[in-house]
C-alpha positions in Angstrom: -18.1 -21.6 -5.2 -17.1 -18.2 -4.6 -14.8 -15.8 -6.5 -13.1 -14.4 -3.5 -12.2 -18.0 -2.8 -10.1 -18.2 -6.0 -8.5 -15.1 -5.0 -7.5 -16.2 -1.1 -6.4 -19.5 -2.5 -4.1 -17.6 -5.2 -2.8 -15.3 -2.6 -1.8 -18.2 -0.5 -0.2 -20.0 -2.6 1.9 -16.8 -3.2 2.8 -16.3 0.6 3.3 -19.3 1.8 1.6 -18.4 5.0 -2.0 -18.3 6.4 -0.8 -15.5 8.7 0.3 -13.1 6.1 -2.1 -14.1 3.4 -4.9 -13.5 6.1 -3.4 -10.0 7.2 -3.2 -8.8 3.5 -6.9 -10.3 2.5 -8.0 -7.8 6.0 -9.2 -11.1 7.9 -9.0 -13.2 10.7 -6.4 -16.0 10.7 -9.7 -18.7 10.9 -11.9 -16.7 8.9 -9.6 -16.8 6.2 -8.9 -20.7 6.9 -13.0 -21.6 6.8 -12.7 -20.1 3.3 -9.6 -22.3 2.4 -11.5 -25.6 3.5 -14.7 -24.0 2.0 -12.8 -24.1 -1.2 -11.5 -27.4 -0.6 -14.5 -28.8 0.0 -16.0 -27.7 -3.5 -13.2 -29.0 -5.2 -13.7 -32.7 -3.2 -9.9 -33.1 -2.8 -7.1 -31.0 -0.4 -5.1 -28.6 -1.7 -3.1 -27.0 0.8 -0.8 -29.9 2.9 -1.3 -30.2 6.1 1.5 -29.3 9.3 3.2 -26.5 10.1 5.6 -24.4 8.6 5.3 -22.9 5.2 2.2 -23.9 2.9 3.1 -26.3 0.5 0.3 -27.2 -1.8 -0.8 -30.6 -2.9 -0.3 -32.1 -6.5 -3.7 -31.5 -7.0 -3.7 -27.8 -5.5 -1.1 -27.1 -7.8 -2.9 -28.2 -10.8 -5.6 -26.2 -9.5 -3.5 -23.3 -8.9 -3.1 -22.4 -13.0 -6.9 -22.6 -13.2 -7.4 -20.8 -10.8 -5.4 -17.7 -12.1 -7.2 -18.6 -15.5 -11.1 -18.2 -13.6 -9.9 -14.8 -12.1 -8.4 -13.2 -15.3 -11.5 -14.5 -17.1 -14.1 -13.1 -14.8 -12.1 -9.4 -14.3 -12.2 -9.4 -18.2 -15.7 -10.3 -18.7 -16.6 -7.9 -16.4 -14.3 -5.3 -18.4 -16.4 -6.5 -21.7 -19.8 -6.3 -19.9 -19.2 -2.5 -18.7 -17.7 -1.9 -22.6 -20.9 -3.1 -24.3 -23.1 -0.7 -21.6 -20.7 2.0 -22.8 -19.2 3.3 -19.6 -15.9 1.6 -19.8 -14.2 4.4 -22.3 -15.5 7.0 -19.5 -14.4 5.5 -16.5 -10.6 5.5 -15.1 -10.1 2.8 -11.9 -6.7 4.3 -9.6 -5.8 1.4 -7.4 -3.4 2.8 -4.3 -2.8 2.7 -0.5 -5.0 5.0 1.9 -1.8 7.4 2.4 -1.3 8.0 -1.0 -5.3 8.3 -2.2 -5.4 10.8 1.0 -2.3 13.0 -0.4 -1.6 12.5 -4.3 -4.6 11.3 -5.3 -6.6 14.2 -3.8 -3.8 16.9 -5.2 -4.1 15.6 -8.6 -8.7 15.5 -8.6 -8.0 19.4 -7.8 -5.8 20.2 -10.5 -7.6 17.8 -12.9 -11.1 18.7 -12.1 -11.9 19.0 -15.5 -11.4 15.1 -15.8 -14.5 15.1 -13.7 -17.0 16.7 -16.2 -16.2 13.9 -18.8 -14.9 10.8 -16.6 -15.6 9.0 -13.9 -12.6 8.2 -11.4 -12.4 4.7 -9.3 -10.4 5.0 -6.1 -9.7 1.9 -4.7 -7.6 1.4 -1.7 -5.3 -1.7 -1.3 -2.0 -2.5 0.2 0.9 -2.7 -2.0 0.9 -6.7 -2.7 -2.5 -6.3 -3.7 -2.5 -3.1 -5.5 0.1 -4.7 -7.7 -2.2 -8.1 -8.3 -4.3 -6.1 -9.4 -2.6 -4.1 -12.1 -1.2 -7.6 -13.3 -4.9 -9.0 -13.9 -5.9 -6.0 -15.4 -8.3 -4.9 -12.7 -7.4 -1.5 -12.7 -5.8 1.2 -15.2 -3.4 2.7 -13.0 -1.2 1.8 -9.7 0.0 4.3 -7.8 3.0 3.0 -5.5 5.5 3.8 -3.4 9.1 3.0 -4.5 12.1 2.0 -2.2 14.7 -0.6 -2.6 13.1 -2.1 0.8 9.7 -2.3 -0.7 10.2 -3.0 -4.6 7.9 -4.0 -6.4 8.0 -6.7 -9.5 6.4 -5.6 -12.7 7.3 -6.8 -16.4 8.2 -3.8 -18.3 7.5 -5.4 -21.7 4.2 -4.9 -20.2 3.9 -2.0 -17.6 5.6 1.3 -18.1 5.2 3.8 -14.7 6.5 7.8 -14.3 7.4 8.6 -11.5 5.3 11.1 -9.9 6.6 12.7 -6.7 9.8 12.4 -4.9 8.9 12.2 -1.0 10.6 11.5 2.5 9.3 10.2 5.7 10.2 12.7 8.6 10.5 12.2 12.5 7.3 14.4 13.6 6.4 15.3 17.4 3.9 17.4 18.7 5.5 20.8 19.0 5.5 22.9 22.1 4.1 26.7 23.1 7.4 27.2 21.8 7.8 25.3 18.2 10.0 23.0 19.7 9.1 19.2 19.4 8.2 17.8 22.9 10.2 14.8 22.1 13.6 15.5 20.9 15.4 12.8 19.4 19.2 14.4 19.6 18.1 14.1 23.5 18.2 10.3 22.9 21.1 9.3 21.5 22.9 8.5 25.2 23.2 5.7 26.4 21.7 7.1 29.9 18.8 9.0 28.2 15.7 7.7 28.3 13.9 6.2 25.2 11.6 8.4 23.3 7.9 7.3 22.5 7.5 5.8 19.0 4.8 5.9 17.0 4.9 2.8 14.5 3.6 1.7 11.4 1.9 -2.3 11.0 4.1 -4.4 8.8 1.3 -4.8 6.5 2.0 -1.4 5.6 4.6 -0.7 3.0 5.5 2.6 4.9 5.9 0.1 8.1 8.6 -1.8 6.1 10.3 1.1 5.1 10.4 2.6 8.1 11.9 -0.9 9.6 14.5 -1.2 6.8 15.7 2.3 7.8 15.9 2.5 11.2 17.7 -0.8 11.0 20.7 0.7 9.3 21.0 3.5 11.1 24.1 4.0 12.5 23.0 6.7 15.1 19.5 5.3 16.0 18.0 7.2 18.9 16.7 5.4 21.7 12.8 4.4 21.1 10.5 2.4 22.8 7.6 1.5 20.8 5.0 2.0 22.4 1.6 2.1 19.3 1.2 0.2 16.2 -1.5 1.0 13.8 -2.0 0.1 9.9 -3.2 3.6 9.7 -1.2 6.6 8.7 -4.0 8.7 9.5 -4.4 7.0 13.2 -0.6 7.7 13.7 -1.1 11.4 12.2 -3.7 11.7 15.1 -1.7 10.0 18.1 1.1 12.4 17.3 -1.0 15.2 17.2 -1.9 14.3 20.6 1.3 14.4 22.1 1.9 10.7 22.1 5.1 10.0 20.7 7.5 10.2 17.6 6.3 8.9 14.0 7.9 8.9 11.0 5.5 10.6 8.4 5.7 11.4 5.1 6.8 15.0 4.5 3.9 15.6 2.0 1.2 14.7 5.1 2.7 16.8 7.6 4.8 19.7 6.1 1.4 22.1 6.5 1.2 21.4 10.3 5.1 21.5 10.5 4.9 25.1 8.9 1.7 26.2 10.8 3.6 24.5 14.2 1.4 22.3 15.5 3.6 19.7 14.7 7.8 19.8 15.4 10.4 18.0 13.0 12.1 15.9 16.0 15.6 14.9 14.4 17.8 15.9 11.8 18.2 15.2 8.2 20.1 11.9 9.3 17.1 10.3 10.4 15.0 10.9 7.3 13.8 8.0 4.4 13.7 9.2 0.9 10.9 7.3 -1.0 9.3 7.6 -4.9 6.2 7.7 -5.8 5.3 5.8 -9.3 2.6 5.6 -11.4 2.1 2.1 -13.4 0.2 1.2 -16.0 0.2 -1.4 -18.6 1.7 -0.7 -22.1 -1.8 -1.9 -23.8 -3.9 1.1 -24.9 -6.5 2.2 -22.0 -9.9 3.6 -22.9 -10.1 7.5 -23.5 -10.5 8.8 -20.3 -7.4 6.7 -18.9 -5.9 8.2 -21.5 -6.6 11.4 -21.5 -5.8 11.2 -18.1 -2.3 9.7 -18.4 -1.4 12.2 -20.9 -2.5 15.3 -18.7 0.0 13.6 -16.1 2.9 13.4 -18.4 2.9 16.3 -20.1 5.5 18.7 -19.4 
């Protein structure tokens, strides 16, 4: 039996979906189902029901389910003990946090902290925000660094997790810009009826700033006319596509403001159209080792 079994079977109890659970674990719809009914066959019984529709579990894949969660906590803490007694724990710091944010944030704060360096060791780990979350809750990580909208909140305890928040940020309408500094597609030019729909750049659903993105231009009243035309779980894909002259994306400010100032890229719509979005930094209320510490502290401070 495998760890990583534990983990897909906890995540789809979670989701309710093999779908999404399979999307957020970065696999194949039947990969991710062999490893169910690998599971299942370990444990000599079913524990997911079987039809369509939302996963329901079985009696006995809901007894499992608390064990489950118990095996995963217990092996992320042994593993916390093991690197204690080798005496690297106190000098490592683990940052869990989406691609975007480890490209931008993560990279600003290394070069302003480098000192951290000489004494610690950093752990980067990438995630989406589901998982980034899990695995702040099983104490897998010191830190989570998340985005923070109303359409992508997140549920932490705060008897047990306290965050700051970090950076206030936007997501911006961004087109290729012309000889001229002008975008090369306009969005004011497609707000007519008669006009024809601009190129749009989009964001996967698996990504939080694809959700955001969604929930705003859902409510806007004024929404330009778009026809969607790429969708990529990359933010750093999308950066490229616009760069080439492909379309409209909505970026975050902090990722594009250099190339908006330098002109290679064009802000293609006004104020109207743009998502304000936190940036938080959690971390549970238990005391971390020193470097985390240390770390959090140089963060807070005034």
């Amino acid at each position: 039996m495998k760890a990583q079994w534990l983990e897909d079977f906890l995540l789809l109890a979670q989701e309710r979906s093999f779908t999404r659970a399979a999307e957020l674990r970065h696999v194949t719809h039947p990969a991710f189902g062999r490893r169910i009914r690998a599971l299942e066959a370990w444990a000599g019984t079913p524990l997911v029901e079987p039809g369509g529709g939302p996963v329901r579990l079985t009696p006995a894949g809901e007894a499992f389910r608390d064990t489950a969660e118990q095996l995963v906590h217990t092996l992320a803490q042994s593993h916390d003990e093991l690197q204690a007694v080798a005496g690297r724990q106190a000098r490592i710091i683990t940052l869990a946090t989406g691609r975007t944010l480890a490209r931008t944030i993560v990279a600003d704060w290394l070069a302003r902290h480098s000192s951290v360096l000489q004494s610690a060791e950093i752990r980067v780990v990438t995630r989406t925000l589901e998982e980034t979350v899990v695995m702040l809750q099983r104490g897998e990580v010191s830190f989570a660094l998340l985005y923070h909208h109303a359409a992508i909140a997140v549920r932490l305890d705060g008897r047990q997790f306290s965050h700051l928040t970090v950076m206030h940020d936007r997501l911006v309408p961004v087109s290729r810009a012309d000889a001229d500094g002008k975008p090369l597609f306009d969005l004011s030019r497609a707000l007519d009826a008669d006009a024809s729909p601009v190129p749009y750049l989009a964001f996967s659903h698996s990504m939080a700033l694809g959700r955001l993105v969604e929930d705003h231009l859902a409510s806007h009243p004024l929404l330009p006319r778009l026809r969607r035309c790429v969708e990529c779980d990359s933010a750093d894909a999308n950066y490229e596509y616009v760069l080439k002259g492909l379309g409209v994306a909505w970026m975050p400010w902090s990722m594009v403001r250099g190339d908006c100032r330098a002109g290679r890229l064009a802000v293609a719509g006004d104020s109207s159209l743009e998502a304000h979005f936190d940036v938080r930094l959690y971390r549970p209320k238990r005391h971390l080792g020193t470097a985390a510490e240390q770390f959090w502290a140089d963060i807070t401070q005034p």
